[in-house]
C-alpha positions in Angstrom: -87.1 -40.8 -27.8 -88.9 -44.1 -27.7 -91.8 -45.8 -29.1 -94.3 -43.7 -26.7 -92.7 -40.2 -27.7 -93.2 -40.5 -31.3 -96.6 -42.0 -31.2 -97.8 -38.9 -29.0 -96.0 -36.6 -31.6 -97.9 -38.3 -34.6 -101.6 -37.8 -32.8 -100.7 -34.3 -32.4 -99.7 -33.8 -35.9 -102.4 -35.7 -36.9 -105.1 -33.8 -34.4 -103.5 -30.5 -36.1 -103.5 -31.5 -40.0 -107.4 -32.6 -39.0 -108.0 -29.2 -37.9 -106.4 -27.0 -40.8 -107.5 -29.0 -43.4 -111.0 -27.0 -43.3 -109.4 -24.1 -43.4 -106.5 -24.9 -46.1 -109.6 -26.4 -48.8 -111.6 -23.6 -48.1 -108.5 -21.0 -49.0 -107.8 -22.5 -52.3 -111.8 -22.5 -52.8 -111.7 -19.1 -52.5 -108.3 -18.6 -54.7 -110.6 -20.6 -57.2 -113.6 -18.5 -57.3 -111.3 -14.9 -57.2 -109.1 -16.4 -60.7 -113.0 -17.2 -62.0 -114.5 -14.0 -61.1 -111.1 -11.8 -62.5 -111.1 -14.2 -66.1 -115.1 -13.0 -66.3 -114.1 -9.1 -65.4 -111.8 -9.7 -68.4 -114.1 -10.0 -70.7 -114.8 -13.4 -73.3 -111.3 -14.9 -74.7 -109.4 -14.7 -77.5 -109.4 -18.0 -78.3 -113.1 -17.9 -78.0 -115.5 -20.4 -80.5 -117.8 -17.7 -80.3 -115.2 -15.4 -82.4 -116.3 -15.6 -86.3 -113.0 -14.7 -88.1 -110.9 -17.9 -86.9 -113.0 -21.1 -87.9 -112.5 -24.1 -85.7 -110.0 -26.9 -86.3 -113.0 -29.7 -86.9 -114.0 -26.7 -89.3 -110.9 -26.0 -91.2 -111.0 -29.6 -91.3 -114.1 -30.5 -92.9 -113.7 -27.3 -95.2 -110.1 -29.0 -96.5 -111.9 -32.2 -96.8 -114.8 -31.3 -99.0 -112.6 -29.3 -101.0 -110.5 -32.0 -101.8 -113.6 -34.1 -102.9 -114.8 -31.6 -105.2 -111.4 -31.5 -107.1 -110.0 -34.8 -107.0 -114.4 -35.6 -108.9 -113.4 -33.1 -111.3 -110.8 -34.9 -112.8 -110.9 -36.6 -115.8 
């Protein structure tokens, strides 16, 4: 195989990879948009910030904080 060979193999792989690569982006398009579609049939998710019984971290946070203010001022 010389110089010549391998060049002419490289255009055709590259000629192919130039004509898949339509196809191959719009298939994982389309695997994106099915896992988006079946995550909104399942309904809203657990770990939600919409859900009222868990507060959220920054929440729990601040709560801990201002709690610690109010004892550590009543003190003597």
């Amino acid at each position: 195989m010389n110089a010549h060979d391998a060049l002419d193999t490289l255009a055709v792989l590259g000629v192919f990879l130039l004509m898949a690569l339509p196809s191959l982006i719009g298939h994982a398009h389309d695997r994106r948009i099915d896992r988006q579609l079946r995550r909104a049939e399942q309904g809203p998710d657990q770990n939600s910030s919409s859900n009222d019984t868990e507060p959220s971290t920054a929440t729990w946070y601040a709560d801990g904080r201002r709690s610690k203010k109010l004892v550590s001022s009543c003190t003597p």
